[in-house]
C-alpha positions in Angstrom: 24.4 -51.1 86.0 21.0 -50.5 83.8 21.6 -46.9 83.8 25.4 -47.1 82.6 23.9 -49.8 80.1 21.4 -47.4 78.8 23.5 -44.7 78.5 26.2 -46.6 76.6 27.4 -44.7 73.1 26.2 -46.4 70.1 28.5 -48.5 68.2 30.6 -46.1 65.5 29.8 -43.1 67.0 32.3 -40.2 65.8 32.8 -39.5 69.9 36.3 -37.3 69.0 34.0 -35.1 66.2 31.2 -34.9 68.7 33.7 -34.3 71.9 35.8 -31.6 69.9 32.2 -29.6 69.0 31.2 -29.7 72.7 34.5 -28.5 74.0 35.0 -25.7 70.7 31.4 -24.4 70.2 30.6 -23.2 74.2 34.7 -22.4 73.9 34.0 -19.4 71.5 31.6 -17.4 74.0 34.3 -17.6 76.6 35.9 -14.2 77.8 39.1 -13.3 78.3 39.2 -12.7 81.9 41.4 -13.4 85.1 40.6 -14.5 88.5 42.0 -12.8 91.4 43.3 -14.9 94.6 43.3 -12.8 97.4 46.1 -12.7 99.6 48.3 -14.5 97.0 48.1 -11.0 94.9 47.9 -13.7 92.0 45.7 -13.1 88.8 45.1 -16.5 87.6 44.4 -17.3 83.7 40.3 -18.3 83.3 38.1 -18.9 80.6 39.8 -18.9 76.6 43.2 -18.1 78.4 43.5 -21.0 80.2 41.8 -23.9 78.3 44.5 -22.8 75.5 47.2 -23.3 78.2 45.7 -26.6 79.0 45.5 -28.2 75.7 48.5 -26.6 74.5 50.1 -28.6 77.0 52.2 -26.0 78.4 55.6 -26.8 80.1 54.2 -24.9 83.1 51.0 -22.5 83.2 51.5 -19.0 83.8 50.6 -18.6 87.1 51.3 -21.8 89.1 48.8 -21.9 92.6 49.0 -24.8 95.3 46.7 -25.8 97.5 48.0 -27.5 100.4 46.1 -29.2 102.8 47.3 -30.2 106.6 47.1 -33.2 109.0 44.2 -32.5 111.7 46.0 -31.0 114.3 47.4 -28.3 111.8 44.3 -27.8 109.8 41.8 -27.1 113.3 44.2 -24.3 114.0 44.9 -20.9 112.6 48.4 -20.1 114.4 49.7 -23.7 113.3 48.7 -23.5 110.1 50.2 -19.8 110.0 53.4 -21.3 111.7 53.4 -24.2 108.7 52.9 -21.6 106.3 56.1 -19.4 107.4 57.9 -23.3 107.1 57.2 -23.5 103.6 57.2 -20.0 101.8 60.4 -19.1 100.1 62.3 -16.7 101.8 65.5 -14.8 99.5 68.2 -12.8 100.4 66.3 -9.6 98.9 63.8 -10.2 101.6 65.7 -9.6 104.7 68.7 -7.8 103.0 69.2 -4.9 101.1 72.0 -5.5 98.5 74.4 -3.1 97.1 77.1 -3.0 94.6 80.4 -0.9 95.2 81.7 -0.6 91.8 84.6 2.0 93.0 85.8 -0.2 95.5 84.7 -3.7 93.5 82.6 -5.2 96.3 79.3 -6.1 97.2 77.3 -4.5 100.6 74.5 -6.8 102.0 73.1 -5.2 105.2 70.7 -7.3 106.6 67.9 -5.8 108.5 67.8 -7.8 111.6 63.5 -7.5 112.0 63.3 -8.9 108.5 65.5 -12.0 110.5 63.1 -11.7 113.1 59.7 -12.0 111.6 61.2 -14.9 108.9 62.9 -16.9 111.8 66.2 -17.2 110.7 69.6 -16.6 112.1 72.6 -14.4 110.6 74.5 -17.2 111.2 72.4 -18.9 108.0 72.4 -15.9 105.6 76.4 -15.6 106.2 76.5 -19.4 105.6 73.9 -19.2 102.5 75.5 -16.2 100.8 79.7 -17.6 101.2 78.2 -20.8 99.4 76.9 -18.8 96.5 79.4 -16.1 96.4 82.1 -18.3 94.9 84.6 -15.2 96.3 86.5 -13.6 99.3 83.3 -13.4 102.0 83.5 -11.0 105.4 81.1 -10.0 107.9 80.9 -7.4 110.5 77.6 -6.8 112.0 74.8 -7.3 110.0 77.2 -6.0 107.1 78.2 -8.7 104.8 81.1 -8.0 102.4 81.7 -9.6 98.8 84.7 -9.4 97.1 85.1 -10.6 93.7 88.5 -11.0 92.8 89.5 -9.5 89.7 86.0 -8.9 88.6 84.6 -6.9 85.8 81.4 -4.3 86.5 79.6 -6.6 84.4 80.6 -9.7 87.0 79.9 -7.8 90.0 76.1 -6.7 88.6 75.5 -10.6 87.3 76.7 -11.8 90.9 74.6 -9.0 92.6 71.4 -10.2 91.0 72.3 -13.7 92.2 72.9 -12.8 95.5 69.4 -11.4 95.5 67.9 -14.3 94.9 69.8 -16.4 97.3 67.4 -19.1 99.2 67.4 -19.1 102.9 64.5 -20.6 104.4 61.4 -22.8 102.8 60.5 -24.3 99.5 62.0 -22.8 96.3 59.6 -21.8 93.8 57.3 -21.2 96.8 56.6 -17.3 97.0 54.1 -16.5 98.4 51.7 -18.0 101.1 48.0 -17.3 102.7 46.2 -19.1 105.6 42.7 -19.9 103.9 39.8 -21.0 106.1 37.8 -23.8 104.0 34.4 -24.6 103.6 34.4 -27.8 106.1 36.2 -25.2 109.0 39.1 -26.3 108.1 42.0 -24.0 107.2 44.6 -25.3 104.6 48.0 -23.0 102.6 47.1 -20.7 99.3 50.6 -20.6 97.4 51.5 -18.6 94.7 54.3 -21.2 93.1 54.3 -24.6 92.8 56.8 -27.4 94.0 55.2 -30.1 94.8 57.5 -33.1 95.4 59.2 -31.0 98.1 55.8 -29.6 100.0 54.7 -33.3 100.0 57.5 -34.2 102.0 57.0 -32.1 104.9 55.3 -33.6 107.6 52.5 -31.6 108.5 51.2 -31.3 105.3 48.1 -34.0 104.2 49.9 -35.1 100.9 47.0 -37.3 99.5 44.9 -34.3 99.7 47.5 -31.3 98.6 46.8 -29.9 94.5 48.4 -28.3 92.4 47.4 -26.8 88.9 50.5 -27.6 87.3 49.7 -30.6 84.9 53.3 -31.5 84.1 54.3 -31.5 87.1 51.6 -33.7 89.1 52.9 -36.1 85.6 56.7 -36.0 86.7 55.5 -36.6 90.4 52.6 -38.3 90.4 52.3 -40.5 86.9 50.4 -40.3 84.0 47.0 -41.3 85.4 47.5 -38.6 88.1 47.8 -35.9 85.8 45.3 -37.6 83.3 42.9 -36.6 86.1 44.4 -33.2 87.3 43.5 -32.0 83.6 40.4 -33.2 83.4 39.4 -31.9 86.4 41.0 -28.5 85.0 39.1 -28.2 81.7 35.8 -28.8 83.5 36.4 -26.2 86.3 37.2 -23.9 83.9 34.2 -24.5 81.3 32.3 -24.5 84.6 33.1 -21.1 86.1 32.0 -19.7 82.4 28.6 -21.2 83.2 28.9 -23.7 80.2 27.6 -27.3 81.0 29.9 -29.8 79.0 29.4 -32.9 79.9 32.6 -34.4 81.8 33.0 -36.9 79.2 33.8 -35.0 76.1 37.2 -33.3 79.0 37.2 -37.1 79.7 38.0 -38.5 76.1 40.2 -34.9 75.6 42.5 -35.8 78.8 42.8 -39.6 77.5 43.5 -38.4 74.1 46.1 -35.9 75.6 47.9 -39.0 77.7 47.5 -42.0 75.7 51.0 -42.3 75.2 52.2 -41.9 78.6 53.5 -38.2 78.2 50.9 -35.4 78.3 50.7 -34.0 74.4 49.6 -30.7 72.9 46.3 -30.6 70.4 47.7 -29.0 67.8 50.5 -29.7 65.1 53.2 -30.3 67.6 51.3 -33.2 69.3 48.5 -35.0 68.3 46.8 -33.4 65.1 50.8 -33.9 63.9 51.0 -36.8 64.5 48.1 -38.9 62.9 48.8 -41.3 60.6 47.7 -40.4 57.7 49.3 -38.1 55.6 46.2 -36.7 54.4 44.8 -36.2 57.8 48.2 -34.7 58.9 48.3 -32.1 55.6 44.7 -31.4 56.0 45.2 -30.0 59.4 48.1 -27.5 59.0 51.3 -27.0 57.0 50.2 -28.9 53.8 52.7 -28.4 51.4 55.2 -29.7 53.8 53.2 -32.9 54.8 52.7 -33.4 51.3 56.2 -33.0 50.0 57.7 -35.3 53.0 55.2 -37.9 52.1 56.7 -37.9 48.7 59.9 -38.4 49.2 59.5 -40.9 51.6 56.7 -42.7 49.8 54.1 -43.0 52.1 51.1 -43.9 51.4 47.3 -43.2 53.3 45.8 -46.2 54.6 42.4 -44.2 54.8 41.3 -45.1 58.0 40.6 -41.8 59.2 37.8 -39.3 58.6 39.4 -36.2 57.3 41.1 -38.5 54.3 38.4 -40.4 53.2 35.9 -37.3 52.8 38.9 -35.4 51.2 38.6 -38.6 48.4 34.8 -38.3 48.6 34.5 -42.3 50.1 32.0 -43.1 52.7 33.3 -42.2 56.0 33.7 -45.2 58.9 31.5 -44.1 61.0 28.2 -44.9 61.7 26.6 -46.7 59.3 29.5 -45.8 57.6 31.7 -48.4 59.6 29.8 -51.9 58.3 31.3 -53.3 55.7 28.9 -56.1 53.7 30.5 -58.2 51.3 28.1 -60.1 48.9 27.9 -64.3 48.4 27.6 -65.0 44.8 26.5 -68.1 43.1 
């Protein structure tokens, strides 16, 4: 407790100003690289690439990757935690099909190769099944030949309902494509994915879901909470200023991720979240877009309560903070 009391900020200290310099100063030396997964055949945004996607806020980052860790008696062995992994990748159509437009006769061919079936673990009984639901149209099978038959369908229709077809989901977890068997540093091995889905991988039982990540912000928010994901991106910006060998202390990505979520809905840095957004109107014009800041402000008469940094140096007043921040009023008589 003496520690934490000695390290203790001093009273008006500009923490934002000196957060935003720690983050933004080490930020410009960072290169534009990408890390390569193996097995997942994934190369993930690092470095300048994806701190912008993170403070940007972005609805879903570029190259979504899971990391999904199993109950004990998955986790100690490799063939179960293969046999888990086959459960939840995403199997299409595409995969164990090949599918073929006939636009003379104005069908659809899907011949399904029957090792594909094999080595996924599913039954044609499931892909005829799958396919009639999304067909929407006269279905017949024969075989491993399944026929389509659109009635009264234009080229166009039969090409927009091939590339559907294709992407038809048979077996696993949607948005799930692509899974590795990775042994960790405990001996433990735990699921790679290229894709994210969480709510649905947490609900399969032989997964560990207190223990399962993934690096989708917005979605551990719509899953998890707020607080969840308040964490998830603070953990992100550090590992990411880490693997660029720059040492930010976690407290400046610790005031950036509260800053980001104070409202209860992650927010962008920039003019579409928080920077537009301040109250101030000088503050708001200062930043970006001025002449529209300004004219709103106008015509709605607002005025600047100067609480702010940016307006009170722009009206050359004493800033409030540091010794700034006392105000001293003066008994006379």
């Amino acid at each position: 407790m003496a520690v934490a009391k000695k390290n203790m900020v001093d009273v008006g200290e500009a923490v934002g100003i000196v957060a935003a310099q720690s983050i933004g100063e080490p930020g410009t030396q960072m290169t534009m690289r990408t890390f390569h997964y193996a097995g997942v055949a994934e190369q993930v945004p690092t470095g300048l690439p994806r701190l912008i996607e993170l403070v940007d806020a972005r609805k879903e980052p570029k190259k979504p990757i899971m990391d999904i860790f199993l109950k004990e008696e998955y986790a100690s062995s490799y063939d179960k935690a293969k046999q888990a992994a086959k459960e939840i990748e995403c199997t299409t159509l595409d995969k164990v099909a090949y599918v073929e437009e006939d636009f003379e006769a104005k069908k659809i061919l899907i011949t399904v190769e029957q090792t594909e079936l094999d080595a996924e673990g599913v039954d044609m009984e499931e892909v005829r099944k799958r396919v009639k639901a999304a067909a929407g149209a006269h279905v017949e099978s024969e075989g491993n030949v399944i026929t389509v038959r659109p009635s009264g369908a234009s080229l166009r229709n039969i090409r927009r309902l091939t590339n559907k077809l294709s992407k038809v989901h048979i077996k696993g977890i949607e948005r799930i494509n692509r899974t590795i068997v990775v042994k960790g540093k405990d001996g433990k091995y735990f699921i790679r994915t290229s894709g994210s889905n969480l709510a649905a991988v947490m609900k399969n039982l032989k997964v560990d879901a207190k223990r399962t990540y993934t690096n989708d912000v917005q979605e551990i928010a719509r899953v998890l909470g707020i607080e969840a994901a308040r964490m998830s991106l603070m953990k992100e910006i550090k590992q990411v200023l880490d693997m660029q060998n720059l040492n930010v202390d976690i407290r400046h990505c610790m005031l950036l991720a509260d800053a980001m979520t104070m409202d209860g809905s992650i927010n962008s840095i920039g003019r579409h979240g928080l920077s537009g957004e301040k109250a101030g109107v000088l503050a708001r014009a200062a930043f970006e877009e001025t002449v529209k800041h300004l004219i709103n402000a106008a015509v709605h008469g607002e005025d600047d309560k100067l609480i702010g940094v940016t307006e009170n140096i722009i009206i050359g007043q004493t800033v409030p903070v540091g010794t700034g921040l006392v105000k001293l009023k003066m008994k006379l008589g």
